[in-house]
C-alpha positions in Angstrom: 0.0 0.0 0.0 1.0 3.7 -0.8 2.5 6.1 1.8 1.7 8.7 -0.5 -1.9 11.0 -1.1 -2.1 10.1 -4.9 -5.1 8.8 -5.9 -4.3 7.8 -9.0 -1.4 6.9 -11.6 -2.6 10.2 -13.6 -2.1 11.9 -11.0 1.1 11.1 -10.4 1.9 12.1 -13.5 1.0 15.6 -13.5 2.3 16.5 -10.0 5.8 15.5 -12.0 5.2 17.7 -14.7 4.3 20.4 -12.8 7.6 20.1 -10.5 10.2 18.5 -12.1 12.5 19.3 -15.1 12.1 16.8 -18.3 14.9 14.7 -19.0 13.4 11.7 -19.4 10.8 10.2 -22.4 8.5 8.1 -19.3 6.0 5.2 -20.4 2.3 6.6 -18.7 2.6 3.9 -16.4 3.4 4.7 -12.1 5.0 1.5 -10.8 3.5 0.4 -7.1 5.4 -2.4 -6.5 7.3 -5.6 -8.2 8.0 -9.9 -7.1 10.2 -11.7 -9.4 9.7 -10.8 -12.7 6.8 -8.9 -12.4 5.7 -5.3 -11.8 2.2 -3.7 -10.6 1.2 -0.5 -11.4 -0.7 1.7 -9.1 -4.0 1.0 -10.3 -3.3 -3.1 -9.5 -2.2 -4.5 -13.1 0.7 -7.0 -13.5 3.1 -6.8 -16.2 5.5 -9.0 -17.2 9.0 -6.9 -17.0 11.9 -7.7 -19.9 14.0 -4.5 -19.0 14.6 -5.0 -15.3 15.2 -1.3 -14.4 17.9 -1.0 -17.0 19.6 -4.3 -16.1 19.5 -3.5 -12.9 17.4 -6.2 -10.9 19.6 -9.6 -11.9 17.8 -11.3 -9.3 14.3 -10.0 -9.8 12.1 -7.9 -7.3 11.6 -8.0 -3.9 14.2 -11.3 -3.9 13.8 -12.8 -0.7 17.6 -13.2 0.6 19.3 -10.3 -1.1 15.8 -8.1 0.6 16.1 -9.7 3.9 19.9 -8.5 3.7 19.6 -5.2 2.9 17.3 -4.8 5.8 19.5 -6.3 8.1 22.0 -3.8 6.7 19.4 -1.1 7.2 18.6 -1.9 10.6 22.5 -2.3 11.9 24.2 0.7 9.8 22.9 2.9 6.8 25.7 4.7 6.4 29.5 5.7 7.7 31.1 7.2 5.2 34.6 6.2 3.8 36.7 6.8 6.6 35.9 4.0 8.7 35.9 0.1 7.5 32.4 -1.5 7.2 31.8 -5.7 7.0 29.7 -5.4 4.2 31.7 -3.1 2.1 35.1 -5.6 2.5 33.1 -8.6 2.3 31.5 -7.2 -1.0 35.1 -6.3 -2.4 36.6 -9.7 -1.4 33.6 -11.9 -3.2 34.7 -9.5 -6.1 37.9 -10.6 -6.0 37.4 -14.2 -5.8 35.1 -14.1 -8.4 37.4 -11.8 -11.0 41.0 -11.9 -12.3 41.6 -8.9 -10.0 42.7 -8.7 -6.7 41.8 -4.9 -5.3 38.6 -3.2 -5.6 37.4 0.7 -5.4 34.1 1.2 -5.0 32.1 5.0 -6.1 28.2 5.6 -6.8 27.1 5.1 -10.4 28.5 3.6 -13.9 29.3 6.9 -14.7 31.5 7.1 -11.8 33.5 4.4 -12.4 33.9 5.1 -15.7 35.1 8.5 -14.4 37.6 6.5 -11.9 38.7 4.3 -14.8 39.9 7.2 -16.7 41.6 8.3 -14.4 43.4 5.5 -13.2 44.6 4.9 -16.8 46.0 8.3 -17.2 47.8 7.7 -13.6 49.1 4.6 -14.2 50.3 5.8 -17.7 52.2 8.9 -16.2 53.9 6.2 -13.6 55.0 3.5 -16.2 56.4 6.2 -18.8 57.0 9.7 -17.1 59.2 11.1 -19.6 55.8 10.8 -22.0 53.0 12.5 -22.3 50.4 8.8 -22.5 46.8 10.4 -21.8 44.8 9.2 -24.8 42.4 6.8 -24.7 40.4 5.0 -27.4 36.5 4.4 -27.5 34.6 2.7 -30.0 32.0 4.8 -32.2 28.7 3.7 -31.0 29.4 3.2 -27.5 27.6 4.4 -24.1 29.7 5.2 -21.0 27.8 7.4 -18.7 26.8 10.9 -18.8 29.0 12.9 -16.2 31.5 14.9 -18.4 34.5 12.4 -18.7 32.0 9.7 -19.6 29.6 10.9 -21.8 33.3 12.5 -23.9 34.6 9.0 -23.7 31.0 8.2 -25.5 31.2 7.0 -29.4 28.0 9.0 -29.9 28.1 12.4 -31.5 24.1 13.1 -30.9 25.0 12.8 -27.2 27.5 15.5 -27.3 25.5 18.2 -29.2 24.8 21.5 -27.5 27.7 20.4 -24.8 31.6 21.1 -26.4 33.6 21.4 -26.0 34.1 18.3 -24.8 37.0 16.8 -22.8 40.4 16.3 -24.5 42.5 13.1 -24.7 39.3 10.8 -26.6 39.9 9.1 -30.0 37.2 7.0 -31.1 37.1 3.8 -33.5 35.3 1.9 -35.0 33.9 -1.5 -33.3 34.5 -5.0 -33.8 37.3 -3.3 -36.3 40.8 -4.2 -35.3 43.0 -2.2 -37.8 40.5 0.5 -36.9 42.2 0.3 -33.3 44.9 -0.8 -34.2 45.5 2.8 -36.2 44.2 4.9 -33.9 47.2 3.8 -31.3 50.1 6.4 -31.5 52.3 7.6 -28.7 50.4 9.6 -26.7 47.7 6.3 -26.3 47.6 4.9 -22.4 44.1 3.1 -22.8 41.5 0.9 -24.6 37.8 1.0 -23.4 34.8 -0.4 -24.5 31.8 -2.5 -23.9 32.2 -6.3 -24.3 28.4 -5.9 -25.4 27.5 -2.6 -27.0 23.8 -1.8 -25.1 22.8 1.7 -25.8 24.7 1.3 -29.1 22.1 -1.4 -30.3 22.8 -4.7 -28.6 25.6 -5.3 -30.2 28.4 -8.4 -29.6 32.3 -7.8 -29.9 33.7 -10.6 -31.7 35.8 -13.5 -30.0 38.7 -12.9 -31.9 38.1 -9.2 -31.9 38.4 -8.4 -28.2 41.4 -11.3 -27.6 43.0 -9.0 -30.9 42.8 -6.2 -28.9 44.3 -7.6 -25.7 47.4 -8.7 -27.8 47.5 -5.2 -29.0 47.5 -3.9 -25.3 50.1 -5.9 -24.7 52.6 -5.0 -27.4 51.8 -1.9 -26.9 51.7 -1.4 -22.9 48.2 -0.3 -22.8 45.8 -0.8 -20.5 42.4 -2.7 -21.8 39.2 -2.0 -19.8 36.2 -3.5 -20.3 32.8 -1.7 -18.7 30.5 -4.3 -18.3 28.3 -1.8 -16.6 25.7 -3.6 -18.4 26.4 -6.8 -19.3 28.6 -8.3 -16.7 27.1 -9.8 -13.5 25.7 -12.9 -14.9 24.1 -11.2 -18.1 25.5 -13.3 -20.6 25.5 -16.6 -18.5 28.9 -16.1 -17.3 30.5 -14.6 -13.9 31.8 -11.9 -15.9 31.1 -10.9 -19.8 35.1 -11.3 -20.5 35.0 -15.0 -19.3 32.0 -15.0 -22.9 34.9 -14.0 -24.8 38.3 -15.7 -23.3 39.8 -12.2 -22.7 41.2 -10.8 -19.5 41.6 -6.8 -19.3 43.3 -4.7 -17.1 40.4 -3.2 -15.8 37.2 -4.3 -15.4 34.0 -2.0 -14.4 30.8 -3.3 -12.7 27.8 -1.0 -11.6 24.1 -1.8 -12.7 22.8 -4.9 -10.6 25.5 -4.8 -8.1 23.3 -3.1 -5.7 20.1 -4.8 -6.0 18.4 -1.4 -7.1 20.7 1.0 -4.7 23.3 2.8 -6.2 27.1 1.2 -5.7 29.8 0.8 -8.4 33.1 -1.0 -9.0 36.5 -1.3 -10.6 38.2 -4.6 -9.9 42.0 -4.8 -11.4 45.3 -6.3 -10.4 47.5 -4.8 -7.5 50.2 -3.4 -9.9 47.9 -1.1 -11.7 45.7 0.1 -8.2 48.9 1.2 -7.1 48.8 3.8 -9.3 46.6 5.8 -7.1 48.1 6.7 -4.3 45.5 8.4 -0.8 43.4 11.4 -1.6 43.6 10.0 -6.1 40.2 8.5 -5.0 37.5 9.6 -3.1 33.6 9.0 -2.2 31.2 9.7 0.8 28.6 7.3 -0.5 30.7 4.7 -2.5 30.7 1.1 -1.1 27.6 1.5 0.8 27.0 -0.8 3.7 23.1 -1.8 2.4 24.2 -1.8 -1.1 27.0 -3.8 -0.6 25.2 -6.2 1.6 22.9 -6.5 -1.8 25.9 -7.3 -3.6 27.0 -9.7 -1.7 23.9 -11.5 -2.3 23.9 -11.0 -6.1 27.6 -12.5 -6.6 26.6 -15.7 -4.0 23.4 -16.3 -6.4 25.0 -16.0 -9.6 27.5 -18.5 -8.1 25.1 -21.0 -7.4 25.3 -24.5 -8.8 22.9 -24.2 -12.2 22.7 -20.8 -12.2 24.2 -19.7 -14.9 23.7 -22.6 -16.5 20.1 -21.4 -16.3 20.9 -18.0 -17.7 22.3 -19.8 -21.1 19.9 -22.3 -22.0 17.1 -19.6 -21.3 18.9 -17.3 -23.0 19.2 -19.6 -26.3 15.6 -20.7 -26.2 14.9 -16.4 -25.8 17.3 -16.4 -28.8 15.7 -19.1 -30.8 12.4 -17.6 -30.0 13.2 -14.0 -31.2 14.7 -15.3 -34.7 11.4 -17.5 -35.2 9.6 -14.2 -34.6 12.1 -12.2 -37.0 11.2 -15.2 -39.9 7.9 -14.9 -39.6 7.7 -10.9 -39.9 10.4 -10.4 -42.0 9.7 -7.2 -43.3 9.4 -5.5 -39.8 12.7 -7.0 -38.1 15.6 -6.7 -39.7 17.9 -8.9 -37.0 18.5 -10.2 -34.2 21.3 -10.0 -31.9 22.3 -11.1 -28.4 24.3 -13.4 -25.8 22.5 -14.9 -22.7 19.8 -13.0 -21.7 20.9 -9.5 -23.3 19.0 -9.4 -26.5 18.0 -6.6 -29.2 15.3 -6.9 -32.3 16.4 -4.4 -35.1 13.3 -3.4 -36.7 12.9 -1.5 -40.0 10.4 1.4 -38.4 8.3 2.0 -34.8 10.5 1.6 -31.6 9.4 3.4 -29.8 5.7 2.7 -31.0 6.6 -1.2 -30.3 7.8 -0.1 -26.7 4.1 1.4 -26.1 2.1 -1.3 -27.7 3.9 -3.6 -25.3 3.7 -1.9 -22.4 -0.7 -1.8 -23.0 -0.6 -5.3 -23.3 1.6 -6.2 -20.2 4.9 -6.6 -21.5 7.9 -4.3 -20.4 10.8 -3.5 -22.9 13.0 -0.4 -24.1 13.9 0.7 -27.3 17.6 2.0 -27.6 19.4 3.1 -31.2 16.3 4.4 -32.2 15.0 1.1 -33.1 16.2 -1.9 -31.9 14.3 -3.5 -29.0 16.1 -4.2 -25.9 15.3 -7.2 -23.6 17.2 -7.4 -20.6 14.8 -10.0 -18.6 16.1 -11.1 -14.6 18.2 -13.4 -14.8 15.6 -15.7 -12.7 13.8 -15.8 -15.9 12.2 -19.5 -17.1 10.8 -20.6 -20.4 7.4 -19.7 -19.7 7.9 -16.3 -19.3 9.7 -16.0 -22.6 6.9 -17.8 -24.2 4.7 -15.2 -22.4 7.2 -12.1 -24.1 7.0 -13.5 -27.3 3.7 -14.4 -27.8 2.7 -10.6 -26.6 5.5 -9.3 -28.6 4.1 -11.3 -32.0 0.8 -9.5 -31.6 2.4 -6.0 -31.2 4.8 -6.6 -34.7 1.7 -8.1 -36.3 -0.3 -5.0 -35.2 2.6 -2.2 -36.6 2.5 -4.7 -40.1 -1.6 -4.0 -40.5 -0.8 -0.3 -39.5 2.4 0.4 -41.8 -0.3 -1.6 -44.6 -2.7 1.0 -43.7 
């Protein structure tokens, strides 16, 4: 039940247009509460949710041992500040450890954060391992999404995302993706860095190639650069592995969690090894909220689930049969989807018109999804997803590209 005086989901929406600035496209649709993979609005009806708050709730809602922790959390400590140790916060950063190639952890807020702490790391480390050169430079790939905080949304391969805001932030190159003499000649001596997604999401759902990304570590390696992977998105189980790397058989340097680590609160991480940590030295990095006790009690529920026996297991052969299912839907309305692309349970339809008209047709008939590219669907389901759920998605999702056919006939 409510705390709040609004009667209604519409009038919800008004009292936010009336006081708060828009930034943000929303679906007409007030959320009351959510279990597993479901969400209720405030007027009682369930939908079935494929987006998970941005890839945000791997476990689903209101989970029952990652909830009962954070309340525990709640109840002991809410908050310290980074000055003092807390349990959680160590325990969190050692089941990252265990469960990376890394061996220390710093923890800030948000994916752009990270991001933010990544770049500067790089540039740190590079001034250490060659001081008599000025290394600052670091390649992006065109198409790619890093966070909107200035250093983040620069590193960002997308030029609509950077009009109305230059200048922008010097020391960014960007290259193409999945292009390896791209990368390879955009290195020159002032290069410290490689960054990208393993997974592309706001660039369209798109997959680095296997040979690709282990292409690009050798290149780090001849080079002495330092290859970081943000798997903001689609690390943490996403593509039915620990990590997205361990998809690909490539280690980087640095490796950048955020999204579900906190079970819907805000917490962040950079995992690396020792050697390039200590590149920072006390007062490089700082962070009041970073590491917080209750989110990182959520995380430490999160990384204990994903490493359960047949869970990720789980998140594979779902994510095939999602697969499977999506390309039998792109066969039988050809004309409308023009691909389909994805790895575990990260998946994106390409259609030839109507996002965002998709996205709303959905969400009337109970199904939660996102449009991103402009017009390639995005599913990003919990990972405690089943069969029957996906056959629940597709079947709604066949009715909505039947209906934009009869309407694009019209």
């Amino acid at each position: 039940m409510s705390t709040y005086a609004y009667k209604n989901s519409q009038e919800v929406i008004s009292q936010e247009a009336a006081v708060m600035a828009k930034t943000f496209n929303r679906q007409p649709v007030v959320w009351a509460r959510g279990e597993g993979c479901r969400l209720w609005d405030k007027e009682g009806k369930a939908y079935l949710d494929f987006f998970a708050g941005h890839a945000v709730m791997n476990l689903g809602y209101a989970h029952p041992a990652q909830t009962a922790a954070m309340q525990a959390q709640m109840a002991a400590l809410v908050h310290t500040g980074n000055l003092y140790y807390t349990e959680a916060q160590v325990e969190l950063a050692k089941r990252l450890t265990e469960s990376t190639f890394g061996n220390k952890v710093l923890f800030s807020n948000s994916g752009a954060e990270i991001v933010e702490l990544a770049i500067k790391l790089a540039r740190k480390w590079a001034r250490r391992e060659r001081p008599d050169e000025q290394r600052f430079e670091i390649l992006t790939m065109k198409g790619s999404f890093h966070g909107r905080t200035y250093g983040a949304l620069t590193a960002t391969g997308q030029e609509k995302l950077h009009q109305g805001i230059e200048p922008l932030l010097p020391g960014f190159k960007y290259v193409p993706f999945n292009n390896f003499v791209g990368a390879a000649s955009g290195i020159t001596n002032r290069t410290c860095a490689i960054m990208l997604e393993p997974v592309q999401g706001e660039g369209g759902i798109t997959p680095a190639d296997k040979k690709y990304l282990q292409a690009l570590r050798n290149l780090c390696d001849q080079n002495h650069l330092l290859l970081i992977f943000d798997e903001i998105q689609c690390g943490l189980g996403r593509l039915g592995t620990r990590n997205a790397y361990e998809a690909f058989d490539v280690v980087p340097d640095i490796l950048l969690v955020a999204k579900p680590l906190g079970g819907g609160l805000p917490i962040s991480a950079l995992v690396t090894r020792a050697e390039v940590a200590s590149a920072l030295q006390v007062g490089d990095h700082g962070s009041t909220f970073g590491g917080n006790p209750v989110a990182a009690a959520a995380g430490c529920v999160l990384l204990a689930e994903v490493a359960r026996p047949g869970f990720l297991e789980n998140v594979k052969s779902t994510g095939e049969y999602f697969g499977k299912k999506l390309a039998e839907l792109g066969e039988k309305h050809p004309g409308l989807v023009q691909a389909v692309r994805g790895l575990g349970l990260m998946w994106g339809m390409e259609l030839s018109h109507s996002g965002p008209e998709a996205v709303r047709a959905a969400l009337g008939k109970g199904l939660v999804i996102n449009c991103t590219a402009g017009k390639v669907l995005r599913f990003l389901p919990p990972l405690i997803v089943g069969r029957p759920e996906v056959d629940e998605a597709c079947q709604i999702l066949d009715a909505v590209l039947a209906a934009l056919e009869r309407s694009k006939e019209a």
